[in-house]
MIDOSE-1310 file (N, C-alpha, C; in nm, 2 decimals, decimal comma, always signed):
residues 259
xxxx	-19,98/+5,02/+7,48/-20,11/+4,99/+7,55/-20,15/+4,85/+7,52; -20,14/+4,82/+7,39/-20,17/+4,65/+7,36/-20,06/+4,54/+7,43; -19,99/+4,61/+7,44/-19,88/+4,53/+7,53/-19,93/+4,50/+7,68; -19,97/+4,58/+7,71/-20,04/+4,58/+7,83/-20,09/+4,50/+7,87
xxxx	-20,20/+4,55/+7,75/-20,35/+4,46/+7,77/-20,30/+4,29/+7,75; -20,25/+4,27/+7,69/-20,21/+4,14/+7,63/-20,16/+4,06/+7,79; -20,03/+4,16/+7,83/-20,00/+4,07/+7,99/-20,08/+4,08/+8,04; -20,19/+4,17/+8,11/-20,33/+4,16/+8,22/-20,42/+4,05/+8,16
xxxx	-20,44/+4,04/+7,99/-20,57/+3,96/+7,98/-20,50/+3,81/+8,02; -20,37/+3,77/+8,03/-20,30/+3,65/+7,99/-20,28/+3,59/+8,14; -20,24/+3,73/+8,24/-20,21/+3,69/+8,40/-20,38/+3,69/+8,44; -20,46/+3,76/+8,43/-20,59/+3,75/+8,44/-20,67/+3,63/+8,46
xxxx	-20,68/+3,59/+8,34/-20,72/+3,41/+8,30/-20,69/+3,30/+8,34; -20,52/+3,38/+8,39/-20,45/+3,22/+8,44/-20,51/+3,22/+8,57; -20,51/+3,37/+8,64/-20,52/+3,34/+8,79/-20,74/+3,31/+8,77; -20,77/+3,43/+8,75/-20,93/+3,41/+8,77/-21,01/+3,27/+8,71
xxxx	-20,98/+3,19/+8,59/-21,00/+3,04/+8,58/-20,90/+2,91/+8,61; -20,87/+2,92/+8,72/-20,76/+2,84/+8,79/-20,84/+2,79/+8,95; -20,81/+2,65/+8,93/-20,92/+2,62/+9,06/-20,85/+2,65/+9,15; -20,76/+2,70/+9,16/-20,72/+2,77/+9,31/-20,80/+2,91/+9,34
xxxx	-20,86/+2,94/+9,24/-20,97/+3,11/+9,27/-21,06/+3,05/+9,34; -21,09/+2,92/+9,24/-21,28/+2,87/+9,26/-21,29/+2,86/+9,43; -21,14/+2,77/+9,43/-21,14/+2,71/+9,54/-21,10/+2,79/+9,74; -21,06/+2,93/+9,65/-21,04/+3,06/+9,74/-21,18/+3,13/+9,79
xxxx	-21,26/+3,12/+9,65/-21,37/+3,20/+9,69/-21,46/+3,12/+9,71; -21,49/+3,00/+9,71/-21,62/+2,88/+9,76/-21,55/+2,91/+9,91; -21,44/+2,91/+9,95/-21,38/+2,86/+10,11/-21,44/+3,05/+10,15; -21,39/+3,12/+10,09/-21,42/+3,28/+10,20/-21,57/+3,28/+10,18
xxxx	-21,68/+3,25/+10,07/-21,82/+3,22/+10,10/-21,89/+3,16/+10,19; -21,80/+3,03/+10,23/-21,85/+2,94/+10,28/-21,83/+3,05/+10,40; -21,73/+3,06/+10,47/-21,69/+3,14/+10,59/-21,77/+3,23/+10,61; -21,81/+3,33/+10,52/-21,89/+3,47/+10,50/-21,99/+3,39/+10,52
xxxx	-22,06/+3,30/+10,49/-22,20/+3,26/+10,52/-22,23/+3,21/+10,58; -22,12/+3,18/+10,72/-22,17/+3,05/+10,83/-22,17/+3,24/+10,93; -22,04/+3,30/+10,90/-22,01/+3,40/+11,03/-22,17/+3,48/+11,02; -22,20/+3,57/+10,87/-22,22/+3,67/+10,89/-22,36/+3,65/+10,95
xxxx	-22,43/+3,53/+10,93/-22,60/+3,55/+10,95/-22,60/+3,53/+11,13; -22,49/+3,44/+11,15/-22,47/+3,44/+11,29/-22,47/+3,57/+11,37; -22,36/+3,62/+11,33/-22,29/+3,78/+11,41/-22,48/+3,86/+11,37; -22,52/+3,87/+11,24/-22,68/+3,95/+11,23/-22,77/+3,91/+11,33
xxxx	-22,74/+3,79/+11,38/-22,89/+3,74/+11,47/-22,85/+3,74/+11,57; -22,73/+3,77/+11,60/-22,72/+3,78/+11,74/-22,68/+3,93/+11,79; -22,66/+4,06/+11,71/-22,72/+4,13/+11,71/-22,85/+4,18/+11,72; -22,93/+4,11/+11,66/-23,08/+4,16/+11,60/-23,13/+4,13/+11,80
xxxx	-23,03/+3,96/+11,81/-23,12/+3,95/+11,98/-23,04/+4,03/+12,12; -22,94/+4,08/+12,09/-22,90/+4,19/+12,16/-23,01/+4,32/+12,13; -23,00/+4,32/+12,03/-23,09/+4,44/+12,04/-23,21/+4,44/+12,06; -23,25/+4,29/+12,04/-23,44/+4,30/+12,10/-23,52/+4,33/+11,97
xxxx	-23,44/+4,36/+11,84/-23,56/+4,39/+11,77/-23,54/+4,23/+11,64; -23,66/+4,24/+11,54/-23,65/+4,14/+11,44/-23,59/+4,19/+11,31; -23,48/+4,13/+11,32/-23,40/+4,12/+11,17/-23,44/+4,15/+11,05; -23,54/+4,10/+11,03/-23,69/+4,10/+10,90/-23,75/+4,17/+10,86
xxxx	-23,76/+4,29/+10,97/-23,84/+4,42/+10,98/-23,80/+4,50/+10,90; -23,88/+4,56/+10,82/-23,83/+4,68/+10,73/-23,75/+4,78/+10,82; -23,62/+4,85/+10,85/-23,62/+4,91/+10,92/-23,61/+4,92/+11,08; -23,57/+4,77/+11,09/-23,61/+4,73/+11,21/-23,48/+4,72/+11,32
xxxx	-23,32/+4,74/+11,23/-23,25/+4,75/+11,27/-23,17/+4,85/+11,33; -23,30/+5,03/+11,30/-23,27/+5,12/+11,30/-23,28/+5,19/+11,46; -23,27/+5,30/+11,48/-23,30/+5,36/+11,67/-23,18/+5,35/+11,68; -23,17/+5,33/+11,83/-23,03/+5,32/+11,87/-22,91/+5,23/+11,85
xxxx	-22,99/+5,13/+11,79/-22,81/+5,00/+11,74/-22,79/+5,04/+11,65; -22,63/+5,01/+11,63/-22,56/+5,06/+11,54/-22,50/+4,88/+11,45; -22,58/+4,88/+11,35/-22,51/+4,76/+11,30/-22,45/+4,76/+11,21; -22,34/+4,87/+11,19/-22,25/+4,86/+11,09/-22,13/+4,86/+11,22
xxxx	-22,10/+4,96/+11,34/-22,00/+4,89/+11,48/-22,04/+4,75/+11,52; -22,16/+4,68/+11,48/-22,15/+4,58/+11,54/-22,11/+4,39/+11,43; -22,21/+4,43/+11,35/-22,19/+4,34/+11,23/-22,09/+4,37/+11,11; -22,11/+4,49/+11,07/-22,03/+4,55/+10,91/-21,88/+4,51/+10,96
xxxx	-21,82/+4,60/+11,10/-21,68/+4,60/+11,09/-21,59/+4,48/+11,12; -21,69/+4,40/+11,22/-21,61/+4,22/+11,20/-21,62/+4,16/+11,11; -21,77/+4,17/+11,03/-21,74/+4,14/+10,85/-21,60/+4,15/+10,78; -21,61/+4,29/+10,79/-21,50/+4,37/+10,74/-21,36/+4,32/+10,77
xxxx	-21,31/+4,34/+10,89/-21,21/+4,29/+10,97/-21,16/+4,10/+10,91; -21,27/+4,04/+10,92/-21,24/+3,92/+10,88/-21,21/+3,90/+10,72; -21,23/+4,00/+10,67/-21,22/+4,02/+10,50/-21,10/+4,03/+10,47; -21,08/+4,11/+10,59/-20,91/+4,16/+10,56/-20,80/+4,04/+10,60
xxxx	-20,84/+3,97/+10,70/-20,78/+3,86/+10,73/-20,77/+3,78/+10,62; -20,84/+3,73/+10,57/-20,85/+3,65/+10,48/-20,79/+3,68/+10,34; -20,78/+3,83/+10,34/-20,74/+3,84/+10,14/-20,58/+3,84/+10,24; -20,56/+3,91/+10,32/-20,42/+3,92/+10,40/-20,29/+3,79/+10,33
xxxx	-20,41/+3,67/+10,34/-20,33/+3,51/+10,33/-20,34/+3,51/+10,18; -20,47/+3,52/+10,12/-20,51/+3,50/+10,01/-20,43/+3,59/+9,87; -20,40/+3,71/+9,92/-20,35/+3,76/+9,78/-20,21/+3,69/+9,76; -20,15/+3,64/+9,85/-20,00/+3,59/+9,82/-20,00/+3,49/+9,71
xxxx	-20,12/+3,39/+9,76/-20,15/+3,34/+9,65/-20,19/+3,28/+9,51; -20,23/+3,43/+9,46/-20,28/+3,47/+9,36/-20,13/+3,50/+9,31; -20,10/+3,59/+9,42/-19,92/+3,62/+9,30/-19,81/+3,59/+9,34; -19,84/+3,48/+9,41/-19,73/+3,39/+9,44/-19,66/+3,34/+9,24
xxxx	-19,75/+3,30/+9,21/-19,71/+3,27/+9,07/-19,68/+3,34/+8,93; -19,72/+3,47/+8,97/-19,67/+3,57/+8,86/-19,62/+3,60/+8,82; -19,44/+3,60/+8,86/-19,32/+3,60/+8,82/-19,24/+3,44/+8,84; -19,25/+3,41/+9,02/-19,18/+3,32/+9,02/-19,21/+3,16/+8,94
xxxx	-19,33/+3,15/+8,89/-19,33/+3,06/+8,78/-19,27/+3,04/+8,73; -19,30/+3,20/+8,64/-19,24/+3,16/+8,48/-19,07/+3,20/+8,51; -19,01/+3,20/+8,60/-18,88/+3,18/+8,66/-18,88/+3,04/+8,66; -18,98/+2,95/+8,71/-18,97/+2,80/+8,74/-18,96/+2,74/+8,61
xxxx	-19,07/+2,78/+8,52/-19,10/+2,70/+8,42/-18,99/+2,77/+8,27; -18,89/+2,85/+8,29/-18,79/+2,92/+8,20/-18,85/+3,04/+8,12; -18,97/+3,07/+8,15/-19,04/+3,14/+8,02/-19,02/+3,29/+8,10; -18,93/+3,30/+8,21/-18,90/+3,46/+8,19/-18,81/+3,54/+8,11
xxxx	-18,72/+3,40/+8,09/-18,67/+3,48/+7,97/-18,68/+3,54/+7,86; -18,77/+3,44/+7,84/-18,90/+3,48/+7,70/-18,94/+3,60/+7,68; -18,94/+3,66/+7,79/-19,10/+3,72/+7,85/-18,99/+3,90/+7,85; -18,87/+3,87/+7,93/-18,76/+3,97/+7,92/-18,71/+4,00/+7,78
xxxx	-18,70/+3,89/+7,71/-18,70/+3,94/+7,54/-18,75/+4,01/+7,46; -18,92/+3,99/+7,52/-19,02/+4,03/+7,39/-19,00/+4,17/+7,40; -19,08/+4,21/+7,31/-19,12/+4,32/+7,26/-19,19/+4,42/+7,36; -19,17/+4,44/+7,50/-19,25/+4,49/+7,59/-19,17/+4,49/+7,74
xxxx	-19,20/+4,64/+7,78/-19,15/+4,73/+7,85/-19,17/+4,66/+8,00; -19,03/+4,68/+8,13/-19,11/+4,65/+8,26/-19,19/+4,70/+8,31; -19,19/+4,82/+8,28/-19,29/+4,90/+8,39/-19,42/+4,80/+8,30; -19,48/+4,78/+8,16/-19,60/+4,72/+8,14/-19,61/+4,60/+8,20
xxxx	-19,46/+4,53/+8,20/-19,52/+4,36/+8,22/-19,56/+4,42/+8,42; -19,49/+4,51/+8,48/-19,53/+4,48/+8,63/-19,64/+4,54/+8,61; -19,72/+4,62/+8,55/-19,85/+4,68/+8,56/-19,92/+4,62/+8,53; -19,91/+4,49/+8,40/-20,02/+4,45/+8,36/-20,04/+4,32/+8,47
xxxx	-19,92/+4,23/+8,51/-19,97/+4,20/+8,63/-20,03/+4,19/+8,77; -19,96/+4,36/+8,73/-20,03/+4,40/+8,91/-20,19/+4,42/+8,87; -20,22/+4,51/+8,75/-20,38/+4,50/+8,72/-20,46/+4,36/+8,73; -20,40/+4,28/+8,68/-20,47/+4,17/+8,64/-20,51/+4,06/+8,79
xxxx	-20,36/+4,08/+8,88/-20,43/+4,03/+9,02/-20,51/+4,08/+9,11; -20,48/+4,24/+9,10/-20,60/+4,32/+9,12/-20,71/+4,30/+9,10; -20,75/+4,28/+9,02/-20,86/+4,27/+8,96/-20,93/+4,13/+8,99; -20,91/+4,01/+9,03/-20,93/+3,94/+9,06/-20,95/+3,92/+9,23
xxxx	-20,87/+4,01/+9,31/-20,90/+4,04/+9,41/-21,01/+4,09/+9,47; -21,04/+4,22/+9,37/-21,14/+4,31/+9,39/-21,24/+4,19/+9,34; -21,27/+4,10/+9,31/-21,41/+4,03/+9,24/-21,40/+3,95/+9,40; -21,36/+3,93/+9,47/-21,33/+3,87/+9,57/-21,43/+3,92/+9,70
xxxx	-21,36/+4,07/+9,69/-21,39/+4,17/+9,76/-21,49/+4,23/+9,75; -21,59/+4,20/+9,62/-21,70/+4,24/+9,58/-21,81/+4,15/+9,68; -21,77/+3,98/+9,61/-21,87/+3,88/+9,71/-21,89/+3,94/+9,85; -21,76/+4,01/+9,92/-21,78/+4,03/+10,04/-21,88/+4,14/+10,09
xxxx	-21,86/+4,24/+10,00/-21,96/+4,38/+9,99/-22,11/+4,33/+10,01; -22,13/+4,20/+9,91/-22,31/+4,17/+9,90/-22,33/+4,15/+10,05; -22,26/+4,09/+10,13/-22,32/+4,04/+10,25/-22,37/+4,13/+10,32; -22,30/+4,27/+10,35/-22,36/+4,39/+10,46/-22,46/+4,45/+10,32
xxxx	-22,46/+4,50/+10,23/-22,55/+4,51/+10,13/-22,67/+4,44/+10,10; -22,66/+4,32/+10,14/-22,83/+4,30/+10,13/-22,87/+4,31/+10,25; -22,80/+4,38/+10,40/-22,93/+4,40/+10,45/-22,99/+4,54/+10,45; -22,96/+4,59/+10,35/-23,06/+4,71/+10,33/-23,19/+4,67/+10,31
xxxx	-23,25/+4,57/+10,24/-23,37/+4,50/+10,27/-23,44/+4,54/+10,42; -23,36/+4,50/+10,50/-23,49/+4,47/+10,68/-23,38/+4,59/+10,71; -23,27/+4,67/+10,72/-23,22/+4,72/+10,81/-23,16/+4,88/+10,76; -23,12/+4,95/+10,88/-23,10/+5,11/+10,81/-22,99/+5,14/+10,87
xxxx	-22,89/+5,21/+10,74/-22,70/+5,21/+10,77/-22,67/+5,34/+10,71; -22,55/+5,36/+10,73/-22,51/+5,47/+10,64/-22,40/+5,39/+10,52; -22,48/+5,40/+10,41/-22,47/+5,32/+10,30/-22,31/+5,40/+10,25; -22,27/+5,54/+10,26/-22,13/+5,57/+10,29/-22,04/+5,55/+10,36
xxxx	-22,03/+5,55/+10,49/-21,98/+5,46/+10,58/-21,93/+5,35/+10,52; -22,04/+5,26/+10,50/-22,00/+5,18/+10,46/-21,88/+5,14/+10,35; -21,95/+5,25/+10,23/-21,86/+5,26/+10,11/-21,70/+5,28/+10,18; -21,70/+5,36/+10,25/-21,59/+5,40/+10,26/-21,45/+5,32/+10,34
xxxx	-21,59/+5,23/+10,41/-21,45/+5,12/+10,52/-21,39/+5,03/+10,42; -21,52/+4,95/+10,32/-21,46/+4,92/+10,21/-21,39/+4,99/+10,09; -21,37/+5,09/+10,09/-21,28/+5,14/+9,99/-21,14/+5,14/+10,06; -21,15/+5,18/+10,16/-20,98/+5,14/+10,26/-20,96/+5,01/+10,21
xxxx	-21,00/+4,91/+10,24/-20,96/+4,79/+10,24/-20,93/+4,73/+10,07; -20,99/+4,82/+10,00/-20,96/+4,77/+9,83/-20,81/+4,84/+9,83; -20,80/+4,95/+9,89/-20,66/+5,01/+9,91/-20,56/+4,95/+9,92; -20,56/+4,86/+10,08/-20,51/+4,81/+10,16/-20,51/+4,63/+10,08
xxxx	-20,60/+4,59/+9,97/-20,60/+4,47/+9,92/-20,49/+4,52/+9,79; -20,45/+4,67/+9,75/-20,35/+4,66/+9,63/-20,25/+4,69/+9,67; -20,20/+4,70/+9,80/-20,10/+4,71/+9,88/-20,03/+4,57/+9,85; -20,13/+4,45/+9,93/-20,11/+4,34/+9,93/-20,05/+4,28/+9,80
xxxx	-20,14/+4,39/+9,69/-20,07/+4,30/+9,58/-19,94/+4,35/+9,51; -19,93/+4,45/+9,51/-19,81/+4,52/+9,49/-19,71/+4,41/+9,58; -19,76/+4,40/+9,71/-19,63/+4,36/+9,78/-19,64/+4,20/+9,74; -19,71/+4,12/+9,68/-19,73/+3,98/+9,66/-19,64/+3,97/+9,53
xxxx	-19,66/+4,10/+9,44/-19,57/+4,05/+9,31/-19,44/+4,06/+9,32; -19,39/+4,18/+9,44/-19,27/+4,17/+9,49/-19,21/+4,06/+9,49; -19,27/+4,00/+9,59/-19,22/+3,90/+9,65/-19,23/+3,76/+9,57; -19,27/+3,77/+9,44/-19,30/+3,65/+9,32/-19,15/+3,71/+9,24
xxxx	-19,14/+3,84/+9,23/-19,00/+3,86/+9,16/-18,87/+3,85/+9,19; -18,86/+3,82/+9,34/-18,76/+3,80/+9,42/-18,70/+3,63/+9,39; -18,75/+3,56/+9,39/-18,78/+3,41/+9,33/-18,85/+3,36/+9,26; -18,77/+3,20/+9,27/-18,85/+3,11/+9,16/-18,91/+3,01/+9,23
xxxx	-18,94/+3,01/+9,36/-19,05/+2,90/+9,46/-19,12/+2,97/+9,50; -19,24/+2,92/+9,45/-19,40/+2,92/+9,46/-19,42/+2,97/+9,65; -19,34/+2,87/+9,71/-19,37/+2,83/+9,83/-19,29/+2,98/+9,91; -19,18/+3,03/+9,86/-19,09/+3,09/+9,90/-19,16/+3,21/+9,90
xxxx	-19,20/+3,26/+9,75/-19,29/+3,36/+9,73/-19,39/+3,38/+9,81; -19,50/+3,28/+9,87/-19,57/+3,29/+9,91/-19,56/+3,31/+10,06; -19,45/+3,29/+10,12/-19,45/+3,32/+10,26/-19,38/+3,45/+10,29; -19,28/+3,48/+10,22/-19,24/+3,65/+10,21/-19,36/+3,70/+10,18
xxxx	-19,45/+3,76/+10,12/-19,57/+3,79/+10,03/-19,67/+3,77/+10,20; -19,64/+3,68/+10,27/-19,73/+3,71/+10,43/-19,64/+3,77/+10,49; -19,51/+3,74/+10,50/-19,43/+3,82/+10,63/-19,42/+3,96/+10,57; -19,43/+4,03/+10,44/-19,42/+4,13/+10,39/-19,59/+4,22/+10,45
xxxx	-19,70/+4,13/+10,42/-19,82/+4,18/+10,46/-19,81/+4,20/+10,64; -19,76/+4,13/+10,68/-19,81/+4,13/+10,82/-19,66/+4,23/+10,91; -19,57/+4,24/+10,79/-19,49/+4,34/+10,89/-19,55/+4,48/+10,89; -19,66/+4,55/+10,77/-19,73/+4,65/+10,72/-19,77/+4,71/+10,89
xxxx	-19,83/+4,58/+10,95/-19,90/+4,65/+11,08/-19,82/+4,67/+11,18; -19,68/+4,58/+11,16/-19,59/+4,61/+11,28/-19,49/+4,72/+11,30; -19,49/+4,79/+11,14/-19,35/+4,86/+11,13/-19,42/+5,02/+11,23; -19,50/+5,05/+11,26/-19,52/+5,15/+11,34/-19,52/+5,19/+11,47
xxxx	-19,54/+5,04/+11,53/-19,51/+5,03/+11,64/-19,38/+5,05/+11,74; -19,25/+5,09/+11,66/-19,20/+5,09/+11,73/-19,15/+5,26/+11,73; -19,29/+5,32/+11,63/-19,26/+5,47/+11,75/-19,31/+5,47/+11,91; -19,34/+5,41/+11,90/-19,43/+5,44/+12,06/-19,27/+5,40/+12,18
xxxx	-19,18/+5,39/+12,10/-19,02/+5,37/+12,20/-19,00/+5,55/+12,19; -19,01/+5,62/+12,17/-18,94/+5,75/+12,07/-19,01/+5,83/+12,19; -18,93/+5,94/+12,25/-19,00/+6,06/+12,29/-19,02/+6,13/+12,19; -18,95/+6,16/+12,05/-18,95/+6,28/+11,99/-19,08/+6,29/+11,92
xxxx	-19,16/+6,37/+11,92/-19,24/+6,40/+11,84/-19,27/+6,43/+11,70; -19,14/+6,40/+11,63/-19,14/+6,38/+11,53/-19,15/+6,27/+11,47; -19,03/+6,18/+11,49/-19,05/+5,98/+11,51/-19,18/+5,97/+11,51; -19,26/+6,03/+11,65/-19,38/+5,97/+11,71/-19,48/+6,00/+11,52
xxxx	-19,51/+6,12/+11,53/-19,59/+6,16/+11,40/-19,52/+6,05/+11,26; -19,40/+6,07/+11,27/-19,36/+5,99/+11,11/-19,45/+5,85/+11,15; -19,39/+5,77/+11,30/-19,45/+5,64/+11,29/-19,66/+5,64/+11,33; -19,69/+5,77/+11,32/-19,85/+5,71/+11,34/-19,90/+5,73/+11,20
xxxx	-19,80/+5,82/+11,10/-19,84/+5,85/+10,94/-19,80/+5,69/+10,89; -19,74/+5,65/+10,93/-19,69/+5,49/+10,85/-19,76/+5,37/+10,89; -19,88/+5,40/+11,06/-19,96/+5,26/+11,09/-20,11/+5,28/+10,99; -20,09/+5,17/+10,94/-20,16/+5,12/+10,82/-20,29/+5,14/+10,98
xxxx	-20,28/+5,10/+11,07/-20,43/+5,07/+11,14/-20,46/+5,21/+11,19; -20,41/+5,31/+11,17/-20,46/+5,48/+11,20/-20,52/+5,51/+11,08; -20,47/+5,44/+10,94/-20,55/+5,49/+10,82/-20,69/+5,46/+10,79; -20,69/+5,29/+10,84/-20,74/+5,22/+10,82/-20,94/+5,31/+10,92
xxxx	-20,90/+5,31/+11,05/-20,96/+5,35/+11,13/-21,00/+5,48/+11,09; -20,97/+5,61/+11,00/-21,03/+5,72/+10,98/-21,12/+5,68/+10,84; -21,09/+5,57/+10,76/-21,17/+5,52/+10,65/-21,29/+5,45/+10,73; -21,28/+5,40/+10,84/-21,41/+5,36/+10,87/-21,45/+5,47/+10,95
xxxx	-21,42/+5,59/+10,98/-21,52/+5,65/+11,08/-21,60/+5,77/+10,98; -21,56/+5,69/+10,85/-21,62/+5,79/+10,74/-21,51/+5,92/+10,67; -21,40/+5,91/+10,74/-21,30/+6,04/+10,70/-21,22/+5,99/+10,58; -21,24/+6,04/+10,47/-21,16/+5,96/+10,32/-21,05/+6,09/+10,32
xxxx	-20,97/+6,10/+10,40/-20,90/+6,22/+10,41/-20,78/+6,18/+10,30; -20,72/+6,34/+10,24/-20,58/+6,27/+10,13/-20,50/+6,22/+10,16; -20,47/+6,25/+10,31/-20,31/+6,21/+10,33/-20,31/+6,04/+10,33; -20,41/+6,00/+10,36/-20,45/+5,87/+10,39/-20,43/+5,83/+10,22
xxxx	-20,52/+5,89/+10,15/-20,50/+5,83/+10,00/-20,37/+5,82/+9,96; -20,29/+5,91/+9,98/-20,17/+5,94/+9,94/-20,07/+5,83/+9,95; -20,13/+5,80/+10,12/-19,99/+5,70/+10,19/-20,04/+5,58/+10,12; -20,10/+5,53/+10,10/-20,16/+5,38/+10,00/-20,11/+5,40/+9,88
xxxx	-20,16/+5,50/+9,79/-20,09/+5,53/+9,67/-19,90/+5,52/+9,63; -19,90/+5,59/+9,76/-19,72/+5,56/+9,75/-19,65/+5,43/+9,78; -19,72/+5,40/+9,91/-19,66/+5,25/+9,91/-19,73/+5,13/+9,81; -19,81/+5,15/+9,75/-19,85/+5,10/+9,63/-19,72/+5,10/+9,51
xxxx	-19,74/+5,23/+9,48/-19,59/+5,24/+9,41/-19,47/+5,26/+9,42; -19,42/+5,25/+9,57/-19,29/+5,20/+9,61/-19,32/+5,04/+9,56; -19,32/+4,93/+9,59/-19,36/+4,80/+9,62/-19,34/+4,79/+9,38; -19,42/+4,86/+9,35/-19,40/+4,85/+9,18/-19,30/+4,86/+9,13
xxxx	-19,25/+4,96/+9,19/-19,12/+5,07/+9,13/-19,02/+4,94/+9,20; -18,99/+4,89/+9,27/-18,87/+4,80/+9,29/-18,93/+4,71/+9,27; -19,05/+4,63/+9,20/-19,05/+4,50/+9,10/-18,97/+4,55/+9,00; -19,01/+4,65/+8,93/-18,97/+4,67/+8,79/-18,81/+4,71/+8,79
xxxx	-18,74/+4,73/+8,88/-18,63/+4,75/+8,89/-18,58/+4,60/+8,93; -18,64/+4,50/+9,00/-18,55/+4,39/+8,93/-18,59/+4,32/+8,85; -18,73/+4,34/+8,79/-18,73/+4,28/+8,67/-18,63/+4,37/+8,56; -18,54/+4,45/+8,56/-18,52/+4,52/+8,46/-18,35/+4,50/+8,48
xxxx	-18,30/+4,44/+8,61/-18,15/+4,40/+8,62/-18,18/+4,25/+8,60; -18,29/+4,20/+8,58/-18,25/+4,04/+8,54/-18,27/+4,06/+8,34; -18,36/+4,15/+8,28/-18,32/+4,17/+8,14/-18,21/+4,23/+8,14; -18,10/+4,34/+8,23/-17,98/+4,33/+8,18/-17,92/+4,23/+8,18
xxx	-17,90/+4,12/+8,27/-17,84/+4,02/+8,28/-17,87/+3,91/+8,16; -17,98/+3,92/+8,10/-18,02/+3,84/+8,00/-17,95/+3,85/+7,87; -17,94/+4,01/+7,89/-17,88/+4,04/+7,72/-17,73/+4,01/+7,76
């Protein structure tokens, strides 16, 4: 367990005090705070009523379909690019800079060094994804939501942000360019939404079901209509740990190769 902790607090530090975070999260604030007051007020004048009002956003508009989910939507856009980033450099570095060998030496297991990594970008992500939460959150102030709902579109998407990372360290283990990493690490994220698509070729109804169980945007869409159903948990969970389970299997044929 100290082993662990030791790789997360070490990947942790480097990524979350590194002006590429400052400089990730001043740019998605900046964005969040030109979009969201916009997208609120032009709601507030669709709907005719004042923003300000205790309650005032309540009746018939719905402003979590109309403001929360493009919030949301753009969030996802954004960590989409953003997590490759983060772990673009968590393997293929210290491949760059020689210290994996180091690192394959010590005194500590792969499955820890990929876990404590994967925790540690995680974790940096989710602080990301937190700044994004305050934005629909403070307007409980003037406006009335279903504050579950809510929870729940964002809990998909912290899902779907450890997906990202799982598949970002992947793709940091595969090489030792920063650059290389980082673009596998998008075409890995963005094939997620395409690989289902090509049930809709299939008469069989079996195909058809395997490929609507595998589109990330059928999951995605029962987390926001409030349904936190298992199978849905399940399929994140596993492709979470598929994505781990073959880091650590090649971090674990490059320590055979070492010895």
């Amino acid at each position: 367990m100290r082993q662990f902790y030791n790789q997360f607090k070490k990947d942790f530090k480097q990524i979350c005090f590194s002006p590429v975070f400052f400089l990730m999260a001043g740019l998605c604030c900046s964005v969040w705070g030109f979009v969201f007051p916009r997208k609120l007020f032009e709601f507030s004048r669709v709907a005719g009523v004042n923003p300000f009002a205790q309650g005032g956003m309540g009746g018939g508009y719905n402003i979590y379909e109309t403001v929360f989910i493009s919030h949301i939507s753009l969030t996802n856009i954004f960590l989409l690019f953003i997590v490759p980033v983060f772990t673009m450099k968590l393997i293929a570095e210290e491949k760059k800079l020689r210290t994996f060998d180091l690192l394959l030496t010590a005194p500590i297991t792969s499955t820890k060094i990929v876990l404590g990594k994967f925790f540690a970008a995680y974790a940096v992500v989710l602080i990301l994804l937190t700044l994004s939460f305050l934005y629909p959150l403070s307007t409980s102030w003037f406006a009335e939501f279903n504050i579950v709902l809510l929870g729940s579109a964002y809990l998909s998407i912290a899902l779907l942000t450890g997906v990202y990372t799982a598949i970002g360290l992947f793709s940091s283990s595969l090489t030792s360019s920063l650059m290389l990493s980082f673009f596998l690490g998008i075409i890995f994220n963005l094939s997620l939404f395409f690989l289902a698509l090509g049930g809709q070729f299939f008469s069989n109804p079996v195909y058809s079901a395997v490929a609507d169980y595998l589109s990330i945007s059928t999951h995605l869409d029962s987390f926001f209509r409030g349904n936190i159903e298992s199978t849905s948990l399940i399929f994140f969970f596993i492709v979470i740990g598929f994505f781990l389970f073959i880091t650590q299997r090649v971090i674990e044929s490059s320590r055979w190769r070492v010895q």
